[in-house]
Biopython code that builds the backbone (N, CA, C, O; Angstrom):
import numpy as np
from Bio.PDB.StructureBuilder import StructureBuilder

atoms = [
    (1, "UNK", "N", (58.650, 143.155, 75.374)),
    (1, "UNK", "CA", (58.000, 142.954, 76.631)),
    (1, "UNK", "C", (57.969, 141.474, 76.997)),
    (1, "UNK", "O", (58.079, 141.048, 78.147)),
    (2, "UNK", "N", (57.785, 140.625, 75.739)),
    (2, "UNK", "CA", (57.751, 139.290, 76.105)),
    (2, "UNK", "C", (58.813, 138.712, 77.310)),
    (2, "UNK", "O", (58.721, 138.172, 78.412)),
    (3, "UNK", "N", (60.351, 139.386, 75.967)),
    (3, "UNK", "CA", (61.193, 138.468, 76.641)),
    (3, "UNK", "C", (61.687, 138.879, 78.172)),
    (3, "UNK", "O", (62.432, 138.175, 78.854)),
    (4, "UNK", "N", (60.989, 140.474, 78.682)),
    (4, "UNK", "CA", (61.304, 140.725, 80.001)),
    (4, "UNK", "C", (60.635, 139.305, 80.948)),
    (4, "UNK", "O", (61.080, 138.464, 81.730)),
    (5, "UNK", "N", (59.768, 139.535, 80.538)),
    (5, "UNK", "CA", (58.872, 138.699, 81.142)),
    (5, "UNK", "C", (59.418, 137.033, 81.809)),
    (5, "UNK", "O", (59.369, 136.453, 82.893)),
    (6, "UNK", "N", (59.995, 136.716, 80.254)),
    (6, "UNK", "CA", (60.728, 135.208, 80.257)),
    (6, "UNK", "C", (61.929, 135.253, 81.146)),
    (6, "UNK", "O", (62.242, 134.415, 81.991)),
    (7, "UNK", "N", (62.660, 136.545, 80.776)),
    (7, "UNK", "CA", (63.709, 136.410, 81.932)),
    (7, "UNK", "C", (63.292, 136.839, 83.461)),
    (7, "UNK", "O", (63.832, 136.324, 84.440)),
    (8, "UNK", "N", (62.659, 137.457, 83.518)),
    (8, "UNK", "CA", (62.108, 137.500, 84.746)),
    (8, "UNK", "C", (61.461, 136.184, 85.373)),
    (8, "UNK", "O", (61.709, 135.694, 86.475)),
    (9, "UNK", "N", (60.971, 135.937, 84.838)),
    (9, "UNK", "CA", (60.329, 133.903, 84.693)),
    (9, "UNK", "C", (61.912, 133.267, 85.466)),
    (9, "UNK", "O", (62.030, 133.056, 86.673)),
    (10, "UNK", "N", (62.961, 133.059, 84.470)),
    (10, "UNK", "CA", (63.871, 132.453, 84.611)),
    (10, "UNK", "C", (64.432, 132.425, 85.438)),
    (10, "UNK", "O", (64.892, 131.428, 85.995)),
    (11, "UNK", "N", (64.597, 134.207, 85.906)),
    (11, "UNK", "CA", (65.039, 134.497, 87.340)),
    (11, "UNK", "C", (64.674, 134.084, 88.689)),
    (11, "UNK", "O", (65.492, 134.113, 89.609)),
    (12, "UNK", "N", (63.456, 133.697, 88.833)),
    (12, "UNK", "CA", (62.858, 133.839, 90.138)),
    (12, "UNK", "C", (62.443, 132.066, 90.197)),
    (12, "UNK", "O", (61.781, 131.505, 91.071)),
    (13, "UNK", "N", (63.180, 131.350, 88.764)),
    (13, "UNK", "CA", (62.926, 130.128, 89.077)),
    (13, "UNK", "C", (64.457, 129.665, 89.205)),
    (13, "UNK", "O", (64.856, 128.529, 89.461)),
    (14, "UNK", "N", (65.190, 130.773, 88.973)),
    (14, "UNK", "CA", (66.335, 129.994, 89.941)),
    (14, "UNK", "C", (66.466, 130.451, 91.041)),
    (14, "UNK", "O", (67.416, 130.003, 91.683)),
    (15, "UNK", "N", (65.570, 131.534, 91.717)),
    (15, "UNK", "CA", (66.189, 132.205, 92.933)),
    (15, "UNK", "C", (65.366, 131.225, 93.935)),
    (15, "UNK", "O", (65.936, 131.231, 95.026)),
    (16, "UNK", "N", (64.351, 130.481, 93.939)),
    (16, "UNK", "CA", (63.347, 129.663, 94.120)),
    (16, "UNK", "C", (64.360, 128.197, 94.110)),
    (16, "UNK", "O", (64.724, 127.961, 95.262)),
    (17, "UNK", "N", (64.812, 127.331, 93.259)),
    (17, "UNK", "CA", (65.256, 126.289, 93.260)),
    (17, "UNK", "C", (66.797, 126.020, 93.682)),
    (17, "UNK", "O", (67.447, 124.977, 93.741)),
    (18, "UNK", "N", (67.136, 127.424, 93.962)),
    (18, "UNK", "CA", (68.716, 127.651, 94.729)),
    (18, "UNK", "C", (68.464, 127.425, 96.454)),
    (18, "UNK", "O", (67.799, 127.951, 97.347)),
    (19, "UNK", "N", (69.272, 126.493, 96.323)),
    (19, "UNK", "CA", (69.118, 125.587, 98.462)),
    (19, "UNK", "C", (69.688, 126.579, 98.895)),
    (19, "UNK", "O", (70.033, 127.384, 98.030)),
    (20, "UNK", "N", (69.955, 126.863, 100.088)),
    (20, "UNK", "CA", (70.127, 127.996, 101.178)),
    (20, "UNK", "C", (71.556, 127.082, 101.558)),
    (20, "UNK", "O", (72.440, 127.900, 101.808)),
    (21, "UNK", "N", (72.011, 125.851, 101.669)),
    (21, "UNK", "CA", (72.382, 125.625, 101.857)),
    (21, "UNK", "C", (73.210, 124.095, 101.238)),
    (21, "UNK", "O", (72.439, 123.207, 100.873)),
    (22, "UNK", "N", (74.673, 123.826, 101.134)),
    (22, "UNK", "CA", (75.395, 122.820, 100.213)),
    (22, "UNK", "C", (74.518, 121.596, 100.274)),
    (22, "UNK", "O", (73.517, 121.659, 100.989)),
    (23, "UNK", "N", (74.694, 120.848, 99.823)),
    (23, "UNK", "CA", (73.616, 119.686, 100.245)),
    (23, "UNK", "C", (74.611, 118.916, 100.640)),
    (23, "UNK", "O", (75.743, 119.089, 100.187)),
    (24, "UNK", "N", (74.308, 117.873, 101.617)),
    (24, "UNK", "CA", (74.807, 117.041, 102.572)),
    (24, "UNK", "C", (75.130, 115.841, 101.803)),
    (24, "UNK", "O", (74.103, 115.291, 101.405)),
    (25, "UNK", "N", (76.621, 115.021, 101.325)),
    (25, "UNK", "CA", (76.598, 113.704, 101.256)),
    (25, "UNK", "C", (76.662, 113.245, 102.990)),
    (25, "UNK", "O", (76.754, 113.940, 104.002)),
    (26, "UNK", "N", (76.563, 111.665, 102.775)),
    (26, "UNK", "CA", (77.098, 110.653, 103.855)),
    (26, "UNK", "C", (77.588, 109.061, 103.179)),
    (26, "UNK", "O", (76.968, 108.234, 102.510)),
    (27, "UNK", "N", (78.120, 109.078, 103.381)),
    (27, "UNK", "CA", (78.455, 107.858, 103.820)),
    (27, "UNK", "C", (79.148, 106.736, 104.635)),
    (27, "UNK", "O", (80.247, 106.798, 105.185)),
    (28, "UNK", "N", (78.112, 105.500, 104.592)),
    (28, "UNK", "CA", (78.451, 104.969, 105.962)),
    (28, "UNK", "C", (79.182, 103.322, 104.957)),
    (28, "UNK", "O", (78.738, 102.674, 104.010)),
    (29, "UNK", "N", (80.344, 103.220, 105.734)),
    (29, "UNK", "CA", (81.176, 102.129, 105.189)),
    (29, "UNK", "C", (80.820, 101.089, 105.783)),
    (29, "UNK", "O", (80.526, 101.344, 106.951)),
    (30, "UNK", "N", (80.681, 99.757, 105.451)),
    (30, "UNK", "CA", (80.372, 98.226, 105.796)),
    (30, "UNK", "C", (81.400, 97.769, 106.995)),
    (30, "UNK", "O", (82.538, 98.196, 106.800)),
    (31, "UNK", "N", (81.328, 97.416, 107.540)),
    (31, "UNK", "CA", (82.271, 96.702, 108.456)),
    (31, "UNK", "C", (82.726, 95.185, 107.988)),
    (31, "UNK", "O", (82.116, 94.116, 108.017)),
    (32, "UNK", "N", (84.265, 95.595, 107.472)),
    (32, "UNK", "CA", (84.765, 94.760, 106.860)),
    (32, "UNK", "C", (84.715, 93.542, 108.048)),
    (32, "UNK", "O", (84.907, 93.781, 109.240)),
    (33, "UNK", "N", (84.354, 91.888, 107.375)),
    (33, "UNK", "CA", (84.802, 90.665, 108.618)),
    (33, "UNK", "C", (86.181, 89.601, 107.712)),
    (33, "UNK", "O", (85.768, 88.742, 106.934)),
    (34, "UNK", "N", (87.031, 89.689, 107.816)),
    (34, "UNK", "CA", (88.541, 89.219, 107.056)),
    (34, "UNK", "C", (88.313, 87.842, 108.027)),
    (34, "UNK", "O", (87.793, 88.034, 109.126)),
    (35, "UNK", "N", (88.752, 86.230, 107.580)),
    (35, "UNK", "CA", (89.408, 85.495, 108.275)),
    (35, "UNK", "C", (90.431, 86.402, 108.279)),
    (35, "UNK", "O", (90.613, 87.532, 107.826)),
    (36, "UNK", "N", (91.307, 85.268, 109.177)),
    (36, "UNK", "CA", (92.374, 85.451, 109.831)),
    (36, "UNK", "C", (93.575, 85.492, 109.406)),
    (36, "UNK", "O", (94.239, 84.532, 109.795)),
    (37, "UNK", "N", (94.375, 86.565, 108.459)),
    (37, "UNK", "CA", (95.583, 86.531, 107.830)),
    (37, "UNK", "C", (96.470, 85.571, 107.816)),
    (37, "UNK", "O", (96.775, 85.068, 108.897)),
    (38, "UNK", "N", (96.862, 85.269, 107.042)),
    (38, "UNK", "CA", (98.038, 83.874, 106.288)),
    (38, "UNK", "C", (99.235, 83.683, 105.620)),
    (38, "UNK", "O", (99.218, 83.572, 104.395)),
    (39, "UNK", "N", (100.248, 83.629, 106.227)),
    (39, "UNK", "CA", (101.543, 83.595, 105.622)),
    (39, "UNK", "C", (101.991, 81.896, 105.493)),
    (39, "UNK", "O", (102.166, 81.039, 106.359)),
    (40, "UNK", "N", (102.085, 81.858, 103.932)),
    (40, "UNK", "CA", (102.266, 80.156, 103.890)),
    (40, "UNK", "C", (103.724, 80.410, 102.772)),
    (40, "UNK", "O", (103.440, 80.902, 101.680)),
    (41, "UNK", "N", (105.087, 80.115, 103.012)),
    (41, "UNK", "CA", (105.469, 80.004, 102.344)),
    (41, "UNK", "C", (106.577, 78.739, 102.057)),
    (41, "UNK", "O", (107.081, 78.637, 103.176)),
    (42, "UNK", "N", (107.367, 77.533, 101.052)),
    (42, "UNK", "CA", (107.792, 76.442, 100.873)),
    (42, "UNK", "C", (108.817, 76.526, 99.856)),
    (42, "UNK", "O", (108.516, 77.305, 98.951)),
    (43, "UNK", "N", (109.956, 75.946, 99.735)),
    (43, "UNK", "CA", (110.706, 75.191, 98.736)),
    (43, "UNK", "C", (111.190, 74.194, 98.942)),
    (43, "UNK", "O", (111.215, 73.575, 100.006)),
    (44, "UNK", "N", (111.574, 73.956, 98.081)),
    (44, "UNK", "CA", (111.857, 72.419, 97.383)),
    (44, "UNK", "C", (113.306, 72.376, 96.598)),
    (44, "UNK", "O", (113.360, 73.182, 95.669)),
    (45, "UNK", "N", (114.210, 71.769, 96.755)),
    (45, "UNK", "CA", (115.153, 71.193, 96.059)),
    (45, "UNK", "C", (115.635, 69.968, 95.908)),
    (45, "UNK", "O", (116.043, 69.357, 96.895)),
    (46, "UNK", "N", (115.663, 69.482, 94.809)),
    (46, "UNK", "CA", (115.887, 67.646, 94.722)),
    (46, "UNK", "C", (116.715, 67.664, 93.600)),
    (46, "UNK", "O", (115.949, 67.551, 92.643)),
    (47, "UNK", "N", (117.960, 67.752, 93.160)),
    (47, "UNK", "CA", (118.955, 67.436, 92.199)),
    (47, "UNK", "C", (120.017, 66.233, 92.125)),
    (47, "UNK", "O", (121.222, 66.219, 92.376)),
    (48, "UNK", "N", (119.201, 65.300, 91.722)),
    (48, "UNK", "CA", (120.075, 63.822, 92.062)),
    (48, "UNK", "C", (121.603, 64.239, 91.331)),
    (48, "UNK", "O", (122.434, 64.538, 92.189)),
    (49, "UNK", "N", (121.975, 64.292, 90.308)),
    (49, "UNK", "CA", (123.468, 64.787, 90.124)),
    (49, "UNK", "C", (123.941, 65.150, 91.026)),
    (49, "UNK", "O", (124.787, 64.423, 91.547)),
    (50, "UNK", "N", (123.598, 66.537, 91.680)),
    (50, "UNK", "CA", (124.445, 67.394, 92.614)),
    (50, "UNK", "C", (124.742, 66.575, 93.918)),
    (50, "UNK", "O", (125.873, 66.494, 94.396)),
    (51, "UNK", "N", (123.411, 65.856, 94.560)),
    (51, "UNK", "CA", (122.949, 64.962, 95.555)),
    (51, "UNK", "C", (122.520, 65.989, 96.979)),
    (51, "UNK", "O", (122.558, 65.770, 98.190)),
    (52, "UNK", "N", (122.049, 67.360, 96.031)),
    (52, "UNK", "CA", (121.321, 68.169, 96.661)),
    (52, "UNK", "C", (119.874, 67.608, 97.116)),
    (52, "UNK", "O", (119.297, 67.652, 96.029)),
    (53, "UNK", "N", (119.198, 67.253, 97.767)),
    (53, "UNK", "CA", (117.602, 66.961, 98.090)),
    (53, "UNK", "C", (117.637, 67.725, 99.435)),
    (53, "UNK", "O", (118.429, 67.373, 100.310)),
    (54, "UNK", "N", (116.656, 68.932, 99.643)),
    (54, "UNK", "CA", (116.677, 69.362, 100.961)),
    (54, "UNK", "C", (115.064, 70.885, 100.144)),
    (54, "UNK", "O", (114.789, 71.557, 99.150)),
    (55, "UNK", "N", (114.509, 70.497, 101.758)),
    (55, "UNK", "CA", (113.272, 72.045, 101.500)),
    (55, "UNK", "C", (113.304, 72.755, 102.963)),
    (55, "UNK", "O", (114.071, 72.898, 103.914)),
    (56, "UNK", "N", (112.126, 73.073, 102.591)),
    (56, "UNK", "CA", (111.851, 74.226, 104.214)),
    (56, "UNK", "C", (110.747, 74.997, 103.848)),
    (56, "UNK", "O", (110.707, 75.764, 102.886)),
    (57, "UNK", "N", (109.399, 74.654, 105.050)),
    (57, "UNK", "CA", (108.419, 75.457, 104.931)),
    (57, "UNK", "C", (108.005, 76.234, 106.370)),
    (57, "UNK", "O", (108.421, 76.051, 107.514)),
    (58, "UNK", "N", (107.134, 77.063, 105.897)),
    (58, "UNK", "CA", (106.506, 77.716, 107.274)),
    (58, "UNK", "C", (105.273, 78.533, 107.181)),
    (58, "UNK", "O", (104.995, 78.956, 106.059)),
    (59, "UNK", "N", (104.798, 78.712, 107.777)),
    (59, "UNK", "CA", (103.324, 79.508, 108.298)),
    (59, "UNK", "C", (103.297, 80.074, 108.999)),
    (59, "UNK", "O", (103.771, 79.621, 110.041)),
    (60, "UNK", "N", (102.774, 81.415, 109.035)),
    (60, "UNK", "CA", (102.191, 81.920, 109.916)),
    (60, "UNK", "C", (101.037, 82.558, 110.041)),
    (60, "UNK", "O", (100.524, 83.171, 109.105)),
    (61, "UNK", "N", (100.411, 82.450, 111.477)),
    (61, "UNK", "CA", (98.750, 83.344, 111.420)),
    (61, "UNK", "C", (98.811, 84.169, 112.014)),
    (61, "UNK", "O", (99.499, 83.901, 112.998)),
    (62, "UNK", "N", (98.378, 85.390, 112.024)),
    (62, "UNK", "CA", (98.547, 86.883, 112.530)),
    (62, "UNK", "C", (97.445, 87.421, 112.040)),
    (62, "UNK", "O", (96.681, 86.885, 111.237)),
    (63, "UNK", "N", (97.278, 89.249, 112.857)),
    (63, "UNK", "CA", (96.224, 89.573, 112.690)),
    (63, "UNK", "C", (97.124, 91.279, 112.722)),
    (63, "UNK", "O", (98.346, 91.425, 112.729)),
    (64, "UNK", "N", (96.396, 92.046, 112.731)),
    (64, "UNK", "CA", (96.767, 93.866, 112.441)),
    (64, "UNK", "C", (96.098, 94.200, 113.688)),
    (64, "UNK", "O", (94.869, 94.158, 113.721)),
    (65, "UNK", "N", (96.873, 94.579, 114.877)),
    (65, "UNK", "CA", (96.323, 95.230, 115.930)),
    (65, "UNK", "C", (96.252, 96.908, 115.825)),
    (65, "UNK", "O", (96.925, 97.507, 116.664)),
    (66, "UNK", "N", (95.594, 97.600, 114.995)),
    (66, "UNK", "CA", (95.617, 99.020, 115.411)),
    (66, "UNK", "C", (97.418, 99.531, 115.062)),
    (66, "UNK", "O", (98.152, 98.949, 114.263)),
    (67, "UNK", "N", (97.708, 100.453, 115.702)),
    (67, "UNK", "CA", (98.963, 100.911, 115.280)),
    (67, "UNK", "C", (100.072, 100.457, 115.911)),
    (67, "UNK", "O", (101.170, 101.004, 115.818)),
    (68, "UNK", "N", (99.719, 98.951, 116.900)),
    (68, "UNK", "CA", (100.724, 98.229, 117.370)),
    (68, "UNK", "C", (101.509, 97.164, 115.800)),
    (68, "UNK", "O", (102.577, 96.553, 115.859)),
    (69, "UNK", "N", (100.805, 97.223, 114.860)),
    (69, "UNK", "CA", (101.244, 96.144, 113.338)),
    (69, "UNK", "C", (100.813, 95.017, 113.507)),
    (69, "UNK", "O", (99.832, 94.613, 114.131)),
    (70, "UNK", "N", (101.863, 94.316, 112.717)),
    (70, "UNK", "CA", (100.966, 92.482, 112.774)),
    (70, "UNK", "C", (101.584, 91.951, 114.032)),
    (70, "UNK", "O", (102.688, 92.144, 114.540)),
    (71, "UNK", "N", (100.939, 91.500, 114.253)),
    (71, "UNK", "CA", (100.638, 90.432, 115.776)),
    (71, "UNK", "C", (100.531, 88.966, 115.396)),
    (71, "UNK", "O", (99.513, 88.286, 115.269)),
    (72, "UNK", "N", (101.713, 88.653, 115.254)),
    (72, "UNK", "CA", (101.928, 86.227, 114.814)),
    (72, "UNK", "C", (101.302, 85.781, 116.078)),
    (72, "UNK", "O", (101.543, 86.195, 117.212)),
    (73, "UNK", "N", (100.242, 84.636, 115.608)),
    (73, "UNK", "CA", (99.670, 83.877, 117.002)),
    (73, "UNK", "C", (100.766, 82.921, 116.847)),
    (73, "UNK", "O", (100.921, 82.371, 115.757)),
    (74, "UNK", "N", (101.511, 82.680, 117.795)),
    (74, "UNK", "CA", (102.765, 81.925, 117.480)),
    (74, "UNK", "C", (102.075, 80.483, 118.551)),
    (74, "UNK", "O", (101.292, 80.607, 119.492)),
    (75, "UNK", "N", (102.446, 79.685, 118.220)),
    (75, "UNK", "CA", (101.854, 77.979, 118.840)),
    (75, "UNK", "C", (103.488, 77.457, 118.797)),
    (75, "UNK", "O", (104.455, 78.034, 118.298)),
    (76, "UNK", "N", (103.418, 76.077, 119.550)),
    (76, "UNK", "CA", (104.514, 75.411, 119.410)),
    (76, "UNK", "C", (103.945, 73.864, 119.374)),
    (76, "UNK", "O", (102.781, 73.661, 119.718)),
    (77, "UNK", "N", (104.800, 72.765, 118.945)),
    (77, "UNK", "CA", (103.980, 71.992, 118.398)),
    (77, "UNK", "C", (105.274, 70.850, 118.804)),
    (77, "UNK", "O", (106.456, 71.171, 118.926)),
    (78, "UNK", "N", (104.681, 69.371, 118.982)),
    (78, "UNK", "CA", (105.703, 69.006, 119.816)),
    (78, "UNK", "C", (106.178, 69.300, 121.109)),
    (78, "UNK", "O", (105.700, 70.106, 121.907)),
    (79, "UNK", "N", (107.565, 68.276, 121.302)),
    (79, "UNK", "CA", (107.940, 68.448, 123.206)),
    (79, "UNK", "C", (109.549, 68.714, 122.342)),
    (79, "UNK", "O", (110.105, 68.361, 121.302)),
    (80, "UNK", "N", (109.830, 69.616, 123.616)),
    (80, "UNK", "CA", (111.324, 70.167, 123.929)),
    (80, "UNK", "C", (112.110, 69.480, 123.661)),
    (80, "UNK", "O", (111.588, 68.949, 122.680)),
    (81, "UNK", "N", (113.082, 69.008, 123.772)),
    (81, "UNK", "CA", (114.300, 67.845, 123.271)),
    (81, "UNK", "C", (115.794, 68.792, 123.521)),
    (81, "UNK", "O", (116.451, 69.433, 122.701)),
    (82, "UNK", "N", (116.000, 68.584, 124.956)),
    (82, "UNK", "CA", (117.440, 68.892, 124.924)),
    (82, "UNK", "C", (118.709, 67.674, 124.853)),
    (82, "UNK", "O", (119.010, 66.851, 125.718)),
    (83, "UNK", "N", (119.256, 67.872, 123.626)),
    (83, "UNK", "CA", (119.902, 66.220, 123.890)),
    (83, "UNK", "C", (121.020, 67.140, 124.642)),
    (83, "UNK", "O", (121.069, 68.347, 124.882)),
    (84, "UNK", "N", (122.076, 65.825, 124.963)),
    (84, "UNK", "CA", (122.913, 66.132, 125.583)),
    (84, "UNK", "C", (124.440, 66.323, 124.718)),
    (84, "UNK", "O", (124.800, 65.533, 123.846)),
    (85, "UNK", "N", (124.903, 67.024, 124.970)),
    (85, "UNK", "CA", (126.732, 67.615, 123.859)),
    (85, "UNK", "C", (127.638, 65.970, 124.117)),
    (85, "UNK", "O", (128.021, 65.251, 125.040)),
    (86, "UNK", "N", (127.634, 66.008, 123.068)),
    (86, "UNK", "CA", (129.005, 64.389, 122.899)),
    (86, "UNK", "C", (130.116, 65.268, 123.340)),
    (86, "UNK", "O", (130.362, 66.455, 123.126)),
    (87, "UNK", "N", (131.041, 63.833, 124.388)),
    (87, "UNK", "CA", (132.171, 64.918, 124.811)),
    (87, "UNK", "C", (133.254, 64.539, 123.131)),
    (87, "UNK", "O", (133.065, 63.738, 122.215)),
    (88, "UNK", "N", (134.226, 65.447, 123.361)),
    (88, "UNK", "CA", (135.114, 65.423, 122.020)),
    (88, "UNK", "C", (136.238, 65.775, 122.614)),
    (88, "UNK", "O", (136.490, 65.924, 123.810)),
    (89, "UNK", "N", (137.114, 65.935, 121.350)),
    (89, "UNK", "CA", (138.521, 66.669, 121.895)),
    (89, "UNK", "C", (138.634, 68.119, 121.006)),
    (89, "UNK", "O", (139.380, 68.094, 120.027)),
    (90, "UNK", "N", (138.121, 69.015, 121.232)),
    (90, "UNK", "CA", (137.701, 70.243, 120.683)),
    (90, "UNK", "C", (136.707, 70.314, 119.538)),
    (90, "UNK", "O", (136.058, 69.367, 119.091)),
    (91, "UNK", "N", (136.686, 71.484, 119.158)),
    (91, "UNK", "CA", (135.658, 72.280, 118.543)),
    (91, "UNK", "C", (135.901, 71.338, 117.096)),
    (91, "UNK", "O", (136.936, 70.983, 116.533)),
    (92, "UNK", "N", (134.197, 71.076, 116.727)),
    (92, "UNK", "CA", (134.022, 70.077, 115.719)),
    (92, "UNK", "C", (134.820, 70.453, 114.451)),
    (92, "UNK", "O", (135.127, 71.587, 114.084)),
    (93, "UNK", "N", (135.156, 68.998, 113.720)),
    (93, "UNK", "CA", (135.825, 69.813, 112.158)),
    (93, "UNK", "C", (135.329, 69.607, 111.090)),
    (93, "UNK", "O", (135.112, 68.424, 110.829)),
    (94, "UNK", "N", (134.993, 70.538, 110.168)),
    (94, "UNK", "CA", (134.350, 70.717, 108.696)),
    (94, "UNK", "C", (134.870, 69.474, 108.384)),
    (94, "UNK", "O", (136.001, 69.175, 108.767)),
    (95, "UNK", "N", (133.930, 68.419, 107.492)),
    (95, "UNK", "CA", (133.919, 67.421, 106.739)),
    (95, "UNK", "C", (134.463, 67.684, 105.477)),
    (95, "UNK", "O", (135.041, 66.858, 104.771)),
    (96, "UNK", "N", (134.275, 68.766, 105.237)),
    (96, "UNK", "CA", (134.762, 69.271, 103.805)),
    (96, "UNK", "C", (136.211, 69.994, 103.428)),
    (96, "UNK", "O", (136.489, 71.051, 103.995)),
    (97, "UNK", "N", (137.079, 69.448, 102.521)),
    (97, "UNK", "CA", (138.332, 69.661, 102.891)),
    (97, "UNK", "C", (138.475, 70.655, 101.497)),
    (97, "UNK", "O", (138.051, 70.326, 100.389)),
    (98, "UNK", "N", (139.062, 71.747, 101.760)),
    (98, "UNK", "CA", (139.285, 72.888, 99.846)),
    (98, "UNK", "C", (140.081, 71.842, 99.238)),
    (98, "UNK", "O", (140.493, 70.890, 99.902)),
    (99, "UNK", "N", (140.346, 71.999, 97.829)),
    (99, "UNK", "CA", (141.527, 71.294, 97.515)),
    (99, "UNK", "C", (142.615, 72.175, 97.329)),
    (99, "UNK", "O", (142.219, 73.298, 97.017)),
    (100, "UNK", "N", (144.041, 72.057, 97.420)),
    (100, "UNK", "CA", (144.846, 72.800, 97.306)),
    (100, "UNK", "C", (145.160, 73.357, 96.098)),
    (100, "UNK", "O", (144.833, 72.878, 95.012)),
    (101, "UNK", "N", (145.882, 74.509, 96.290)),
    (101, "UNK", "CA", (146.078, 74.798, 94.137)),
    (101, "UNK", "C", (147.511, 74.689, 94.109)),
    (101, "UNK", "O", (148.306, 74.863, 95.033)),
    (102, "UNK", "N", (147.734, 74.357, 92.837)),
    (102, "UNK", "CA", (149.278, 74.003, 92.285)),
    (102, "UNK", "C", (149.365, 74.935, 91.136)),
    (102, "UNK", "O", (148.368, 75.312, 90.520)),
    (103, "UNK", "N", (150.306, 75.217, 90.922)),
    (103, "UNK", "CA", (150.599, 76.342, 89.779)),
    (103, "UNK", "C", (151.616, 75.933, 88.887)),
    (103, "UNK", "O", (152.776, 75.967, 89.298)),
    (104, "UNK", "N", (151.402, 75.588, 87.842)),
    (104, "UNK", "CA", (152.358, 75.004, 86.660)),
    (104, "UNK", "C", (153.089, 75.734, 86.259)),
    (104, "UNK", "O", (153.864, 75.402, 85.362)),
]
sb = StructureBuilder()
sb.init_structure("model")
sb.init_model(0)
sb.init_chain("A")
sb.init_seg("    ")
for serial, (resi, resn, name, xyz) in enumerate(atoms, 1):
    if name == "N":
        sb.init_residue(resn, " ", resi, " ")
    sb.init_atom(name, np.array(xyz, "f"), 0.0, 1.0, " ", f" {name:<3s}", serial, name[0])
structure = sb.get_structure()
């Protein structure tokens, strides 16, 4: 008789602590604030033997418009400079001459 009792107990304390319904998560995400995206990239070459010395850098700032992609705030820096064409007697010539091959 006891243990009717206990399970009967058991029963009606889960029919009691069972929600009627799933229970609700939420969550609410932070609103991310990013500076302003940065593309910095540079090299360098200096080989006195070869008499290679030469680099090249650049930047850019951009931002992610929605499903248009990245968007470069492009600036210009400095004034225009159109020089003017040296006249010649045709189309310029490579400084650099192959050497020929000879075959023994």
């Amino acid at each position: 008789m006891a243990f009717k009792v206990f399970a009967l107990a058991v029963l009606m304390a889960i029919a009691v602590a069972r929600p009627d319904s799933p229970p609700r998560y939420s969550y609410s995400a932070p609103t991310p604030s990013y500076a302003p995206a940065k593309y910095d990239f540079n090299y360098a070459v200096n080989d006195p033997p070869s008499g290679n010395d030469f680099g090249d850098e650049e930047s850019v700032t951009y931002n992610v418009n929605g499903d248009s992609g990245y968007v470069a705030d492009v600036t210009y820096e400095g004034e225009a400079q159109y020089p003017t064409p040296k006249a010649s007697s045709g189309p310029p010539q490579p400084s650099y001459k192959p050497p020929t091959p000879s075959y023994a």
